[in-house]
N, C-alpha and C positions, 0 to 999 in steps of 0.2 A: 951112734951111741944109743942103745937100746937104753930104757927109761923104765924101771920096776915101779906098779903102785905099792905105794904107802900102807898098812894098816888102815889109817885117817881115809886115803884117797877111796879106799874099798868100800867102806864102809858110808861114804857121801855118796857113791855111786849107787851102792845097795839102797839107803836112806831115798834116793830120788827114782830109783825105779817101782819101789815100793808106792812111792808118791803117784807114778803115775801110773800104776796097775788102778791104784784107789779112782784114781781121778776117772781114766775107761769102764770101769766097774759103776760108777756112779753113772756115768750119761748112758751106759748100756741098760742102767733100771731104769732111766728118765725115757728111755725109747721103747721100752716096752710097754710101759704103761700108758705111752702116746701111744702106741698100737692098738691096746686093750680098746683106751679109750676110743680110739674111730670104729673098731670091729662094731663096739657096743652101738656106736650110733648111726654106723653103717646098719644092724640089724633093726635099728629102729627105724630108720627111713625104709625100710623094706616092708615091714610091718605095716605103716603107714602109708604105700604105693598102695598091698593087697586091701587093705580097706578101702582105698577109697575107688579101687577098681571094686570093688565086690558093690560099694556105693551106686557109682556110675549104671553099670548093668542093671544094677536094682530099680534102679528109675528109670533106666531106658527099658523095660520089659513091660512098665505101667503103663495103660492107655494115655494117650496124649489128652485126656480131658482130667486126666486122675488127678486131684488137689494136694498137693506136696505139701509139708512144712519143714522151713528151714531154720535150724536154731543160730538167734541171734544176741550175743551174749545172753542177758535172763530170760530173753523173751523167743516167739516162734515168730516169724515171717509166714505166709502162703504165697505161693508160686506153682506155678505149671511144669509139670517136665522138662515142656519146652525151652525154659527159659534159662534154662544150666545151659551154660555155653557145650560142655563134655556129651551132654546128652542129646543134645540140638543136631550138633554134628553128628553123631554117629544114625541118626536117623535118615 
């Protein structure tokens, strides 16, 4: 016995597919913008690596007696080249 939908039944079908076009549409803008948001901070930790290699090299090019200062929240610290672990090592 084949079984015709209803007017009513069409229309609850159409009603819940709409439903869940909306609902996939929603998480698809919610993943994008979790995208966006790692690209942007993926480009900032990149940003952040060439600094502080461009950093590194800069003090390791210094003579080893050269008097560094290193900022420490308000105030400057003095330290030697030497005494960066990054640039310690590469010498």
């Amino acid at each position: 016995m084949d079984r015709a939908s209803t007017p009513h039944q069409r229309k609850a079908d159409l009603d819940n597919s709409q439903q869940l076009v909306r609902e996939i549409e929603s998480q698809a803008i919610a993943a994008q913008q979790q995208i966006s948001l790692v690209r942007t901070q993926a480009a900032s930790k990149q940003r952040e690596m060439r600094l502080a290699q461009l950093t590194r090299s800069e003090i390791a090019s210094l003579p080893s007696d050269t008097a560094v200062y290193e900022g420490v929240g308000k105030m400057y610290a003095f330290s030697l080249p030497t005494t960066f672990p990054s640039v310690a090592a590469g010498r």
